[in-house]
N, C-alpha and C positions, 0 to 999 in steps of 0.2 A: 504494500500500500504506500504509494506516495502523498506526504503530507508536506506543505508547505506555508510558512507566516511569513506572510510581506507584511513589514512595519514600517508607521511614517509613508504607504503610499499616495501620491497626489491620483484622487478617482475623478474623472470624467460620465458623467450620466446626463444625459436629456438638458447639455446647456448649461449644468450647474458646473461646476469641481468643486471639491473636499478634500480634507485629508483625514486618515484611518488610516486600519489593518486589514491586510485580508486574509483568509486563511481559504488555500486552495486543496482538495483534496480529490486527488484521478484526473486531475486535471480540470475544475471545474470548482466555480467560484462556491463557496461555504458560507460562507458568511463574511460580511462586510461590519465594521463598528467603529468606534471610536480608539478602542482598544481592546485584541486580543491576547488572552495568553493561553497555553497549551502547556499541556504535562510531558515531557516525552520519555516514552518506555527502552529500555535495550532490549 
């Protein structure tokens, strides 16, 4: 399983920008916030 955290990214939607985190996971947006954080396992 590929998991990934972009943080601090500049997001583009419908004319606005923001900035947040994203958390992508199989390739495919997860979740968008202000701030995420993840646990990660070995």
């Amino acid at each position: 399983m590929t998991l990934r955290l972009i943080k601090n990214a500049t997001i583009a939607n419908d004319g606005q920008v923001s900035e947040g985190d994203l958390l992508i996971r199989e390739g495919r947006i997860e979740k968008i916030a202000s701030s995420i954080s993840v646990m990660m396992r070995n």
